[in-house]
N, C-alpha and C positions, 0 to 999 in steps of 0.2 A: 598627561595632556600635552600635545604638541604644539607648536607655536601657531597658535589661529591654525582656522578649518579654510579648506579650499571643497565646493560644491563643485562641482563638475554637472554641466546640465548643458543635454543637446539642443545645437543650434535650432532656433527655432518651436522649442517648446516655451510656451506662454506658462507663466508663472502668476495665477489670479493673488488679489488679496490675501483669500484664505488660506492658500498654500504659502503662502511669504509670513503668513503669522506661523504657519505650522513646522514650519523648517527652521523659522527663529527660535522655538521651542525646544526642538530635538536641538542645533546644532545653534546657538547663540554666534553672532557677531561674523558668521562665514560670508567670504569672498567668493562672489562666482567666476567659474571660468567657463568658456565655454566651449565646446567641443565637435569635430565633425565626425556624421557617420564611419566614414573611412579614414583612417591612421594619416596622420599629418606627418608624414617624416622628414622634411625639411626642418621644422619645429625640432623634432627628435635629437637630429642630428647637429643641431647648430647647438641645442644644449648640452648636447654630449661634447664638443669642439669645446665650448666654454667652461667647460666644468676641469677639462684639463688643462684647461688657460690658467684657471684660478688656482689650483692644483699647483703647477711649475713654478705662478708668483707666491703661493704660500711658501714655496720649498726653498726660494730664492731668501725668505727674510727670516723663516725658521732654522734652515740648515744653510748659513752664508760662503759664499764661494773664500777659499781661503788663500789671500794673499803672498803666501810666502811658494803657494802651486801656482797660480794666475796672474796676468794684471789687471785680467776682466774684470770689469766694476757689473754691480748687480742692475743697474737701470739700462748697461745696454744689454743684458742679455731679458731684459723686459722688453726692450725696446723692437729688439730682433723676433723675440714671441709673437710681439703684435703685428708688428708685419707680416710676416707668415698667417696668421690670423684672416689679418684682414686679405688676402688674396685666395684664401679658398670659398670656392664657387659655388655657393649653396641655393642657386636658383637652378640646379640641374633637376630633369625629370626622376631618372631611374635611382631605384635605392642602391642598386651596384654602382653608379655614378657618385652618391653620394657617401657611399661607404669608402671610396678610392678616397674622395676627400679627408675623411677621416683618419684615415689611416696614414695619409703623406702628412696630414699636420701633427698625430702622433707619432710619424717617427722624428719628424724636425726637432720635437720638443724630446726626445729618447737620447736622439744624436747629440743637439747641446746640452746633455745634462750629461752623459759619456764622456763627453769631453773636457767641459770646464769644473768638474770634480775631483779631487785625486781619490781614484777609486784602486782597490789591492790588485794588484796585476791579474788580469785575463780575466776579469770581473767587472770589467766597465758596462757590458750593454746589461747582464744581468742585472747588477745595481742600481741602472738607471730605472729598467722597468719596474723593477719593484722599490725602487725610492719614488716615480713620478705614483704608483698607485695608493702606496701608503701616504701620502699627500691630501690626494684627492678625501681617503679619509679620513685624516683630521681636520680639513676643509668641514667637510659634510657636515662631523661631527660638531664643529666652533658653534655650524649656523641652527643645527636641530631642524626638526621638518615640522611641517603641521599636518591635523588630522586630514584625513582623505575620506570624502563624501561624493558619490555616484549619483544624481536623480537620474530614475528609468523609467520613462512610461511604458505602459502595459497597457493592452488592449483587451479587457475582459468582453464577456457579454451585456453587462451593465455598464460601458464606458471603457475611459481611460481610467486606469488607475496608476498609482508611482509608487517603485520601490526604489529605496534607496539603501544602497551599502553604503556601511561608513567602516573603516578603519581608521581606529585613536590611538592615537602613537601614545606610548604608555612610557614611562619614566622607569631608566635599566637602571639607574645607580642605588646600593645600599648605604645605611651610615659607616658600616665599613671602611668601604671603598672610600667614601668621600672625605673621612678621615687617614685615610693612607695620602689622599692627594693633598692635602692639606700641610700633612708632613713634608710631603717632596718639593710643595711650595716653599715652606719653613726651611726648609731647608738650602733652597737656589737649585733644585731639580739638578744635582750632582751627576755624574754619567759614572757608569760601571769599570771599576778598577781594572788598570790591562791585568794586575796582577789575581785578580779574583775573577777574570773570567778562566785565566784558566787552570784553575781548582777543579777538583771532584766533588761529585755531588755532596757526598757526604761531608765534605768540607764548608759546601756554599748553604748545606742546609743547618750546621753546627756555627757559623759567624753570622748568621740573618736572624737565629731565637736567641742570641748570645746576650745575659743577663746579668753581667758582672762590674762590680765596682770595688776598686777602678777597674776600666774596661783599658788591659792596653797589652804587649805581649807576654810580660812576667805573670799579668794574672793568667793568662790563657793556659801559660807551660802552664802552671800552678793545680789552675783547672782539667788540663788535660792526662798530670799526674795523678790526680785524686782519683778520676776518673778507671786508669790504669787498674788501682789500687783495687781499689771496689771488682772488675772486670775480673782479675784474676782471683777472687775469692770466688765470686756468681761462679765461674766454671769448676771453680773446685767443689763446687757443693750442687751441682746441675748434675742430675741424672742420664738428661740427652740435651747438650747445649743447643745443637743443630736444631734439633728439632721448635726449640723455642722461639729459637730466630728467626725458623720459617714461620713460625706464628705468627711472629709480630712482623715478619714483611708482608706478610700475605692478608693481614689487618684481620684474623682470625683471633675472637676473642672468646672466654676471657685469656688475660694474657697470662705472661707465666708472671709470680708472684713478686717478684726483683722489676720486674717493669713497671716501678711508678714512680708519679712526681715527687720532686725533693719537697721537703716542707722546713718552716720556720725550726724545726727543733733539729740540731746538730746532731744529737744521739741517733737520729731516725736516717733508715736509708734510704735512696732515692734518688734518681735524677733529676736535672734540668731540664727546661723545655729545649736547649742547643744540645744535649746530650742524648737525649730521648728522638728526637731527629736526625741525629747523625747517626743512632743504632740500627732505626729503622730501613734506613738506607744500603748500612753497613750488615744488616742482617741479610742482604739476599747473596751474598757470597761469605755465608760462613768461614771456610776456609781460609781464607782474606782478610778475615776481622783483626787479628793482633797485628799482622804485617801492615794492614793501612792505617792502625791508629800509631803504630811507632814511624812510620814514615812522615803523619803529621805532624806527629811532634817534632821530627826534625824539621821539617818545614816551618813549623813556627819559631824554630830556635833562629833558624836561617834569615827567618825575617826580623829577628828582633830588634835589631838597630836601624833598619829601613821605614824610613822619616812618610812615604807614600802609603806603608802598612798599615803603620798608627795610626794616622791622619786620617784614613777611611773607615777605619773599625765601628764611631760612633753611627757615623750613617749607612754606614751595613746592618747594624743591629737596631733599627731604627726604623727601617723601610721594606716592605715587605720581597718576599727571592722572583713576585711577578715581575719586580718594578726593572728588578738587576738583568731580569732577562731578558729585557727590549734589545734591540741594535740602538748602538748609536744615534743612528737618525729616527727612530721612533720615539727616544727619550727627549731627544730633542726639537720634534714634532709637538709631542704633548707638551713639554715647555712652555714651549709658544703659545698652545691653544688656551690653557691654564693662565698666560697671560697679561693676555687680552679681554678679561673678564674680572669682576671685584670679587665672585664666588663662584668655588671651581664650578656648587651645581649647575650653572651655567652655561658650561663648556661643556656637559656627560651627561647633556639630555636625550642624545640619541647616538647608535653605534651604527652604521650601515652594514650589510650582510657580510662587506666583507671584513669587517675591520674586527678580529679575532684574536687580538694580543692582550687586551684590558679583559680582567675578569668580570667584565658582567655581561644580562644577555644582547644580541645585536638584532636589527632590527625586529624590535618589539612593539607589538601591538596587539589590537584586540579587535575581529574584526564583528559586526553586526548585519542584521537583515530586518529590515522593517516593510511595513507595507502603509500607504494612505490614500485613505480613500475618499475620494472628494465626494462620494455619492451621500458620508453622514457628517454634518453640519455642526460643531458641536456650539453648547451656550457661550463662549469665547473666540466664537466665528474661525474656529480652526478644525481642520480634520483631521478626522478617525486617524487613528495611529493604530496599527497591531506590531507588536512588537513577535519576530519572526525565530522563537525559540533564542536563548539568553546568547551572550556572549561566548567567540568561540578566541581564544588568545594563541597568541603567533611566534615567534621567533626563529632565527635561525639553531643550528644543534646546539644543544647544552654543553656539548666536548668541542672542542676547539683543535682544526687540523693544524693549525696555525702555531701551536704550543707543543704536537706528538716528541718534538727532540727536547723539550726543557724538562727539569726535574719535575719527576712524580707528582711532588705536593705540589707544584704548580699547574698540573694538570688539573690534580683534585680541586684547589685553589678556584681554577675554570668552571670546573663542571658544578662543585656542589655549589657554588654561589647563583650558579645561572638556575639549576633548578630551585633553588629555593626561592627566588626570582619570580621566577615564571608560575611560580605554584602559590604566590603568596596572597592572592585576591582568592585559594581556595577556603568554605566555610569548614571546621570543624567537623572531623566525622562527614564531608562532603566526598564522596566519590573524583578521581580524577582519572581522566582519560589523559597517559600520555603515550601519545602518536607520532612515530616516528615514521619518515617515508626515505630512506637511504638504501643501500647495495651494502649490506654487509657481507659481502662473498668471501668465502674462503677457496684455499686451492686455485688462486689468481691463475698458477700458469699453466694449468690446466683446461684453463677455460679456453674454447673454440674459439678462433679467433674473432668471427662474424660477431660475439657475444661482446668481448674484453677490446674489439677495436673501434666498436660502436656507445660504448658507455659514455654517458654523457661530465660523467666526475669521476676519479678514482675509487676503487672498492672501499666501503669506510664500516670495514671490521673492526676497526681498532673504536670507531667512535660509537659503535654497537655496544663495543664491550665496556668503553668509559660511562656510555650512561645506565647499565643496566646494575654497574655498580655504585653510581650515585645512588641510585634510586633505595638501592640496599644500605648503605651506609646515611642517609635521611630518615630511615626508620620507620618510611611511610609505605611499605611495602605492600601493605594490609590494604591502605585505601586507596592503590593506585593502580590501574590496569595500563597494563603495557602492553605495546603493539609496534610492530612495526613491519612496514607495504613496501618492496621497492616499486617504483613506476617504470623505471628503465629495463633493457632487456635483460637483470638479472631478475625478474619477475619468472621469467621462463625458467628458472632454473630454482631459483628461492620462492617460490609461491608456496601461498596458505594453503597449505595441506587440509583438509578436510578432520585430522583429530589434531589440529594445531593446539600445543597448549596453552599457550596463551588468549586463541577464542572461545576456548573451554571454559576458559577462568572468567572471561567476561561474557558470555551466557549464564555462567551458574551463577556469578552475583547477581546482572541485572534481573536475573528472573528474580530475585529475594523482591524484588521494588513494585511487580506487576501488578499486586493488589490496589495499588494507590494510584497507578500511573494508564489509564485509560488509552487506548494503543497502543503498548510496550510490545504487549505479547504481537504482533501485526510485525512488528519490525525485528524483533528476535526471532520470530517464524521464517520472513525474510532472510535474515541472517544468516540463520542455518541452509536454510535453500541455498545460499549463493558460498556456501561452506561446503556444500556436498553436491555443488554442481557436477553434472557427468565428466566424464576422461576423455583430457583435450580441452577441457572450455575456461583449462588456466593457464592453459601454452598456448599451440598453435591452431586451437580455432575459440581464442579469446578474441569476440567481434564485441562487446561491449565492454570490455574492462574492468575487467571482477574482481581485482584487487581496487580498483575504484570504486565500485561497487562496495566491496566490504569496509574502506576507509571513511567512507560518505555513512553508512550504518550505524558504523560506530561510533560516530561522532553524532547522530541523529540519535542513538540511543543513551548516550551520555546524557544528550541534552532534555531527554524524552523523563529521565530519572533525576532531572536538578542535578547534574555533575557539573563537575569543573571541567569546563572542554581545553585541551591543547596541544599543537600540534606542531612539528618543524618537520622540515626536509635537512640539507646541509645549511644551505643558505635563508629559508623562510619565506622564500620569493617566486617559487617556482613549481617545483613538483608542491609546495603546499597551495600555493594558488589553483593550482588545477584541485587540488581536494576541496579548496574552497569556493571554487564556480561550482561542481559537481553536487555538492552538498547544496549548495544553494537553489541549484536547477531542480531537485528532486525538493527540496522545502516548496518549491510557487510551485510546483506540480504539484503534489498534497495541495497548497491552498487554494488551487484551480480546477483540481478533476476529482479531489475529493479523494485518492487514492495515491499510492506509494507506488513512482514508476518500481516496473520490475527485470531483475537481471535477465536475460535468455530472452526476449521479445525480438524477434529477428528487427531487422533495420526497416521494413519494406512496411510493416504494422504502423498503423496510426498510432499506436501508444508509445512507440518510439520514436516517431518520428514530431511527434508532439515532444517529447521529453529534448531530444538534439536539438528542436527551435528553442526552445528556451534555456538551454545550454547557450547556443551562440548567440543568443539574447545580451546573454551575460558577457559573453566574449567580446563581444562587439561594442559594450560599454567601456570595455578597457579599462576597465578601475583596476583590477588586479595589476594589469602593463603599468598604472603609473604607478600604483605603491610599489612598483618593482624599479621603477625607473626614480624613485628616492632615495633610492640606494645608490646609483651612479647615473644623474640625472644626463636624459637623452638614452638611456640604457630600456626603453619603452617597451619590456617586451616580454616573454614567457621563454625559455630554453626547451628545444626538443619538444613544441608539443604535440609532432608525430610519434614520438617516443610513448606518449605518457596515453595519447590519448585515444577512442576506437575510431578505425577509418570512415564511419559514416558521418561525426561531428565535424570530423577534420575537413571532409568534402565541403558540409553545410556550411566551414567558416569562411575556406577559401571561396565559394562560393559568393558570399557575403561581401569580402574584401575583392571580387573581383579578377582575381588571380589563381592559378594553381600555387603561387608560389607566397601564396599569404603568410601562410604559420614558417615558409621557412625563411620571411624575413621578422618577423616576430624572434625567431632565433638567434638569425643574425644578430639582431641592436642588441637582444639581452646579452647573448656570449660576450658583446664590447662593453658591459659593468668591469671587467677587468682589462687594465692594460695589456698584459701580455694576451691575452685574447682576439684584442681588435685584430692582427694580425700575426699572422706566422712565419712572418714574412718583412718584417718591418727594414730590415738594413737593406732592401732591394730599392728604399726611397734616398737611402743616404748619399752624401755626395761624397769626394774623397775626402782623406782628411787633410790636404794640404787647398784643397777649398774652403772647406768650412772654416781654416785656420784665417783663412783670408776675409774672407765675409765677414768673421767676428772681428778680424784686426780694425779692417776697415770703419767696421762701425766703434768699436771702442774709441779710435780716432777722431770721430765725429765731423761733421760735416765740415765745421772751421777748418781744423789742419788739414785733413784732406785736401782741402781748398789751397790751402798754402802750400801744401806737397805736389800739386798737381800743377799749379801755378810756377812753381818752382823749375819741375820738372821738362812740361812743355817748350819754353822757348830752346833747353838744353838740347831733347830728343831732337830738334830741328834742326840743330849744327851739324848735318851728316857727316860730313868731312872728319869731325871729331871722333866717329866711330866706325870707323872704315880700319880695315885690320891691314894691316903690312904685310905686304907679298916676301913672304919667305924666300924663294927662287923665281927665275922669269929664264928671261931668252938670255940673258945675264947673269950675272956668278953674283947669289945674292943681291937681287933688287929690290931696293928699298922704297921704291913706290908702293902708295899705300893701294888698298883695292877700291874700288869703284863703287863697289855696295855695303851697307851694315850688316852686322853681324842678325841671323833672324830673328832671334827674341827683339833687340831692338828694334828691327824692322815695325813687329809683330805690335808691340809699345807703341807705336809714330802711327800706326793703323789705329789703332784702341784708339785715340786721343785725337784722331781725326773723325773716327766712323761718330753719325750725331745716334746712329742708334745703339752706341754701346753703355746707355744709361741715363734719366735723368738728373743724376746729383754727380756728384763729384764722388762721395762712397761707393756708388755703383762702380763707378770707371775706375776707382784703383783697384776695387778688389780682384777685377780682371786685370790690370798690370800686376798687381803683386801675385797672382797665380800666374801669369806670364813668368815672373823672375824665378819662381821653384820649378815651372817648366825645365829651365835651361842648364846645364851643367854646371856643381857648385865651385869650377875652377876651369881657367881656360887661358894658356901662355902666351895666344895672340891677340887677345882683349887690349884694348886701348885704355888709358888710364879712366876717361869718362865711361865705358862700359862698364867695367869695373865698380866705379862709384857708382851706377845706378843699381847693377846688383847687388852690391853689395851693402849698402846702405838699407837696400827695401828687404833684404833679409837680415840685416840686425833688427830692423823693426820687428819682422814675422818671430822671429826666434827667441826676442825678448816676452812674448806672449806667455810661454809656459817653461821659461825658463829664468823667471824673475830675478834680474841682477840689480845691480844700486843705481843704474838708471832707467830712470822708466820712458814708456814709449813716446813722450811729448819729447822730450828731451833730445833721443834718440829721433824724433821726426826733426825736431829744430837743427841737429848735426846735417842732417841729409838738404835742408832745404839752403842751411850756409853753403854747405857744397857746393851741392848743383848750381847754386848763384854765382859762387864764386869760380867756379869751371865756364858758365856761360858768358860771365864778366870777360874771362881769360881767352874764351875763344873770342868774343869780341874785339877786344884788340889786337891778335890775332892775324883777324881779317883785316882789319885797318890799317894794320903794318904789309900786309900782302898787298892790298891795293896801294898804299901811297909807294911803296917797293915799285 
């Protein structure tokens, strides 16, 4: 359940009594909002601007700037966010106007987070983008979302009628999990040893199942002897040791008979769970086995007196090898979010699409289709409800790209927890449809270019392959039908073959179900038609989208058999929302013409042309755009759904929206759910860095000193005389008359501090003097003592910034303001002695 329901209901639609009782019923206690025909993308965009506002202040209090790298305090660089904020111009007309917007305020907030970080050399802009996006998700994550409910009216032949989609944000966490977070709590959320990140796997998998008392290095040798001991008997008495190891890495059972857990009784042999972990590991390179386990032992020897080793062993064997494999700032992201709440359930009631490092599933939910119809009255003055085929549930993949480089079991870790997830509201012996809509291509670099340079996500073979073996290792193999559709242009290349076996397997069960299930056979007939369509009509002259077609089937015939329907793409937001318009469009077509649209209906036929209006019916609701845009709010939109979807819909939408260029700003806002996405382009907004250095000094400074620095400064800069450089040579042998004019930067300074338009505050107008002094060359022999001082003063300031010595920049301002006073004091009398002279 997610936090409160939001209705969504178009402007202008009257909402009588009875429908206000009837919608309290299905969805208790919801908020309306309300909505216009056509995409409000100023709305969009100012949410998407604020949600990285929130983002950058979350990251300022969860991941704190570190002192002994900066002297920047955390409120001005909130202070500098907001500013920047508040001057972008979000009453522009064009979406390409206000995507420039976008994008210059995301790199602002990219650039000071590059900056005022100490991030590992030549790593700054990357770390920054993916520290400001991981942000944004533990944000999302703190706040959880609510359900999402569509009212649509419909125009039948009897009236209006309203359907309403609802999608219910469903609750991802297990007792597991929330008992792992409970521990990390208990424990002050520790961060991952430098020394155990970099161990081998089989090292970090043998210290995280580690079950020993006492737990500290003696026992380990002790344990890792024993271990020896037993290893070289196993191979003395193993027929093909290879071969066993390939067993047990490859989780081929049963295992060989030496492979099992130790028990209470001494006499009996057996491994540990830290021993049994480390074999499996160590079993994929045979070869290797004796050599890496005597190197660990000396490795453990190596650490036995190191005070750091000990010290983390308890909470290594304590915490699960997910937790160790965050970054830094992930663990310390979660930290935070865990809290600012009294129960972590609290903080892990929702994951957004993209947030892929926590083992459970992300954006989950479950989405529905209803229909009401005000034309039947019932005795509770409310109406007719039909509820429009059961529940179909959502998420993004169960494998996680986010996890491909951490150890195995952490992968599995990922995968088996999400599907038992997502499959756990299935009944006993209930059929489940799981549907996958990814590009698992193989032979990437093979692929024609126009294919592999047009994909909307990387080829995700690997996440093919992680779930096909979950599926086998849950045991549920028997009651789960598996599928998987790309929607992208590896369709062209990976399309449903006509003896696919896996629609083989789901034809020959669903038929077991036809006696009982009244239209089965109608849509399994279907099915097959659109399985054995002619040559050409799954490539290039796919004008209705057959792999859509047979995604929307399947899922219609799950639902037609009482199955458990569900389905992802990578993310859950996108190529599944189009399965899920799709399906939905062919559901009101059934409950409006009485018949099942059908594949191959040229575009120009009223049956199809009936079926695309009510397609963009759907589209035009935009429910699908905002449970997409929950995920990185402002993000309001669908990826690629020229990609995904046939060109006569795509006509019908932009048509709708007014523009050719409808669906390819629908792409646009979704591409920007990710930071690095908004742009490709983002250092083309930065300034230098000996600007931004000044900007930020400035305001760290605040308005006071500045005031007194500039005050200070002013009456100085005016003594020109004081900085007029001495004439080297003249018509005379070394003339010591000084020049007539200042040096330019000073000039340059005396201009700044006169011009009124070079700022309203006093921070404005230094930060352009103190970019004037790095302007100028940092040494110069005919400089006058007051030149000097002014440079050199205003870059002790600049250079105490990110070079933190034992004074700090107040201190170093009050030197420079004695100065300059004391220099204008001295010119002063000076003059007073030239004149009474």
């Amino acid at each position: 359940m997610g936090k409160g329901i939001i209705l969504r209901v178009l402007e202008g639609t009257v909402i009588s009594p009875e429908l206000s009782r009837t919608l309290d019923t299905l969805i208790p206690n919801y908020q309306i909002e309300y909505f216009q025909e056509k995409p409000n993308y100023r709305r969009s965009y100012e949410r998407r601007i604020n949600s990285l506002h929130d983002a950058f202040l979350f990251m300022l209090d969860a991941y704190p700037l570190d002192p002994k790298f900066t002297a920047l305090k955390a409120e001005t660089l909130k202070n500098y966010a907001e500013e920047f904020k508040n001057t972008c111009d979000l009453a522009k007309d064009s979406v390409e106007e206000l995507q420039t917007e976008l994008e210059a305020y995301t790199a602002k907030l990219v650039e000071v987070i590059s900056t005022s970080w100490d991030w590992p050399k030549g790593t700054a802009f990357h770390e920054s983008v993916a520290c400001l996006n991981e942000a944004e998700q533990y944000v999302l994550m703190s706040r959880g979302r609510p359900d999402l409910a569509t009212l649509m009216p419909m125009q039948t032949e009897h009236g209006t009628e309203y359907v309403l989609q609802y999608d219910e944000s469903l609750s991802p966490y297990t007792d597991e999990f929330i008992a792992e977070l409970n521990e990390i709590k208990s424990r002050k959320y520790p961060k991952t040893p430098v020394w155990f990140k970099n161990t081998e796997e089989f090292q970090k998998e043998y210290f995280t199942n580690l079950d020993l008392k006492p737990l500290n290095a003696t026992s380990i040798i002790q344990d890792i002897n024993s271990f020896l001991d037993s290893w070289i008997e196993i191979k003395r008495s193993s027929l093909n040791i290879a071969a066993e190891l390939e067993q047990i890495h490859k989780d081929i059972q049963p295992y060989p008979t030496w492979y099992k857990d130790k028990t209470d009784d001494s006499r009996a042999k057996g491994f540990s769970k830290a021993q049994k972990a480390m074999i499996k590991v160590l079993a994929a390179e045979p070869d290797k086995f004796d050599a890496n386990l005597t190197k660990f032992r000396e490795f453990i020897v190596a650490k036995k007196h190191s005070i750091a080793f000990q010290n983390s062993l308890d909470n290594l064997s304590n915490i699960p090898l997910w937790y160790w494999s965050l970054s830094k700032v992930q663990q310390s992201f979660l930290a935070h979010a865990l809290q600012q709440t009294d129960r972590v359930e609290d903080a892990v009631t929702f994951l957004s699409s993209r947030h892929r490092t926590l083992p459970i599933p992300a954006n989950y939910a479950a989405h529905s289709l209803l229909k009401i119809n005000p034309e039947v009255v019932q005795s509770d003055h409310t109406y007719e409800v039909k509820h429009l085929y059961g529940k179909r549930f959502r998420s993004s993949h169960v494998a996680s790209r986010d996890v491909l480089e951490s150890p195995e079991s952490v992968q599995q870790r990922h995968s088996d927890s999400n599907f038992a997830k997502v499959t756990e509201h299935a009944k006993p012996g209930q059929m489940c449809l799981f549907q996958t809509l990814i590009s698992p291509i193989h032979a990437v670099d093979y692929l024609p270019s126009l294919v592999s340079e047009s994909l909307s996500v990387p080829p995700d073979l690997e996440l093919f392959k992680i779930a096909r073996s979950t599926v086998e290792r849950s045991g549920k193999t028997a009651s789960v039908l598996q599928h998987n559709h790309p929607f992208n242009y590896a369709k062209y290349i990976y399309y449903t073959a006509s003896d696919d076996a896996s629609s083989l397997y789901l034809l020959m069960t669903a038929r077991t179900y036809v006696a009982n299930n009244p239209g089965l056979e109608e849509l399994l007939e279907e099915y097959q038609q659109v399985l054995g369509s002619p040559l050409g009509s799954a490539t290039f002259w796919d004008y209705e989208g057959r792999e859509l077609f047979l995604t929307s089937l399947e899922q219609l015939i799950t639902l037609t058999i009482d199955g458990h329907s569900y389905g992802s793409c990578v993310s859950g937001k996108d190529r599944k929302a189009i399965e899920l318009m799709h399906t939905d469009a062919m559901i009101l077509y059934k409950d409006k013409y009485g018949v099942w649209p059908k594949f191959g209906v040229p575009s120009d036929k009223m049956e199809r042309i009936n079926f695309v209006n009510l397609f963009a019916d759907i589209y035009m609701s935009r429910h699908q755009h905002e449970h997409a845009g929950q995920n990185a709010p402002g993000s309001d939109g669908i990826k690629t759904p020229e990609m995904y979807l046939p060109a006569d819909i795509i006509e019908a939408i932009n048509d709708r929206l007014g523009t050719r260029n409808g669906v390819k700003y629908d792409d646009l806002m979704a591409t920007g759910n990710e930071v690095k996405n908004i742009s490709k382009n983002l250092k083309s907004y930065f300034v230098s860095d000996n600007e931004l250095l000044c900007k930020l000094t400035a305001r760290q400074l605040g308005e006071e000193v500045c005031t007194k620095l500039y005050d200070a400064l002013s009456p100085l800069i005016a003594e020109e005389s004081r900085f007029c450089k001495p004439k080297e040579w003249g018509l005379g042998l070394f003339d010591k008359k000084k020049s007539t004019s200042s040096p330019a930067g000073i000039t340059k300074i005396r201009n700044l501090m006169q011009d009124k338009n070079a700022g309203n505050d006093n921070i404005l107008r230094l930060e352009k003097i103190f970019l004037e002094v790095l302007n100028r060359p940092v040494s110069n022999s005919t400089r006058t003592k007051e030149t000097n001082s002014v440079y050199d003063r205003i870059r002790n300031i600049l250079g105490s910034v990110f070079a933190v010595g034992d004074e700090s920049l107040e201190v170093l301002a009050d030197a420079a303001i004695a100065e300059w006073s004391e220099l204008f004091e001295a010119s002063k009398r000076a003059n007073s002695s030239a004149v009474a002279y």
